[in-house]
C-alpha positions as CSV (number, residue, x, y, z in Angstrom):
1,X,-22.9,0.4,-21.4
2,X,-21.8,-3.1,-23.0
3,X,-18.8,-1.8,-24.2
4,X,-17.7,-0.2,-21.1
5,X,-19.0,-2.9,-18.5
6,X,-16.2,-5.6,-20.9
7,X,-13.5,-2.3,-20.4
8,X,-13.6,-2.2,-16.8
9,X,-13.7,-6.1,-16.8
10,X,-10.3,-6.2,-18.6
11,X,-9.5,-3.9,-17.0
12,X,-9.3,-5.7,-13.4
13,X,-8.4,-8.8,-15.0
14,X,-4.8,-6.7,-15.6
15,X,-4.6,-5.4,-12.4
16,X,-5.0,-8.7,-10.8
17,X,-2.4,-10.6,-13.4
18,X,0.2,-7.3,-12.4
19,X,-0.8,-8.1,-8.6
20,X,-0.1,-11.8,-9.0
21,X,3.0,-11.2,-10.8
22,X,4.4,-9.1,-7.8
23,X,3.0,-11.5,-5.6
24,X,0.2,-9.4,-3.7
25,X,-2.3,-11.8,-4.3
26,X,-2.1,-13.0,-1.5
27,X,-3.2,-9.9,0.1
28,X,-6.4,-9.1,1.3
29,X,-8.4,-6.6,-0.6
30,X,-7.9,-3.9,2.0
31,X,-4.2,-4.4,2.5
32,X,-3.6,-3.8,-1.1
33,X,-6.0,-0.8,-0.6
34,X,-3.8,0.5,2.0
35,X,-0.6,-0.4,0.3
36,X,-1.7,1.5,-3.0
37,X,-2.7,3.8,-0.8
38,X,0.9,4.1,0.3
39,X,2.2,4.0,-3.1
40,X,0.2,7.3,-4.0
41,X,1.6,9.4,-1.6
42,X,5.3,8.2,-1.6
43,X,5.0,10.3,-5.0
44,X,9.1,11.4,-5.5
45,X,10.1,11.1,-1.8
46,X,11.6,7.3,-0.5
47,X,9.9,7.9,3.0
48,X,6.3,8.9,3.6
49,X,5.5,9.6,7.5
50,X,2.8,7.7,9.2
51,X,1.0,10.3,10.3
52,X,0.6,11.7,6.6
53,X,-0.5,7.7,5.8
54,X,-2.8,7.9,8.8
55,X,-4.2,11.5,7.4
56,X,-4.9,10.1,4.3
57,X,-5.9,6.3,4.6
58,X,-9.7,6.3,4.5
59,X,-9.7,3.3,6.4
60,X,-10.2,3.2,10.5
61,X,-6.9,3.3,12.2
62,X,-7.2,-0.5,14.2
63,X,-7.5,-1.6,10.2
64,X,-4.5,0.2,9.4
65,X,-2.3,-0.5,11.6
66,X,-3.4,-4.2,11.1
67,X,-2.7,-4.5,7.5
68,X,0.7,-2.1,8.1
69,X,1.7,-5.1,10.4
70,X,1.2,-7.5,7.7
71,X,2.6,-5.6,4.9
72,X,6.0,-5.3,7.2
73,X,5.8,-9.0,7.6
74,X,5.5,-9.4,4.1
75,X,8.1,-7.4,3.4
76,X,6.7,-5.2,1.5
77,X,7.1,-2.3,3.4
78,X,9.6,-1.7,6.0
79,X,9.0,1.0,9.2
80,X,12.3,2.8,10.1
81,X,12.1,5.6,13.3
82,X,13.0,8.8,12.9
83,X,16.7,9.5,14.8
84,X,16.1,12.9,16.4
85,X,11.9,11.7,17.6
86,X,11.6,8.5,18.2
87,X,7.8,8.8,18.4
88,X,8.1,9.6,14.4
89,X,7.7,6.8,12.3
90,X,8.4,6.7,8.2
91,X,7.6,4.2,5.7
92,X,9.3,3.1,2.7
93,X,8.5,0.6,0.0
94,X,10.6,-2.5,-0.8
95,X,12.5,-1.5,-4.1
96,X,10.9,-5.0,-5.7
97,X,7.2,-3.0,-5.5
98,X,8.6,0.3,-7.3
């Protein structure tokens, strides 16, 4: 248990030196949730629709759309409207996070 307990340790001690590097340290815990969250289903396409973010974010949707807000003002994300349904929304990664 010793042995693991020290692995998971260095573990998120990596993490959090990759998460300063990139500067999302100054994120809260949940916004780096949501933005990892964000990351795993962009998968191979540039644009992943809010609605399949929404779908998938285990978070409630007041919390999301909070931490989407700051993520844009961060510009870590940017939110770009679809141009045949305006009511569509996609969003795509800054190429400094891929």
């Amino acid at each position: 248990m010793h042995k693991n307990a020290l692995s998971l340790a260095k573990l998120w001690s990596l993490l959090r030196d990759q998460e300063k590097k990139l500067g999302l340290d100054k994120l809260s815990l949940t916004e780096r949730d949501i933005f990892l969250c964000i990351l795993f289903l962009q998968e191979k396409n540039k644009l992943i629709s809010l609605e399949n973010i929404i779908k998938n974010c285990r978070h409630p949707r007041a919390t999301l759309f909070r931490c989407l807000k700051k993520l844009r003002s961060e510009k870590i994300i940017q939110v770009k409207k679809d141009t045949t349904d305006t009511r569509k929304s996609f969003i795509s990664i800054s190429s400094k996070y891929l």
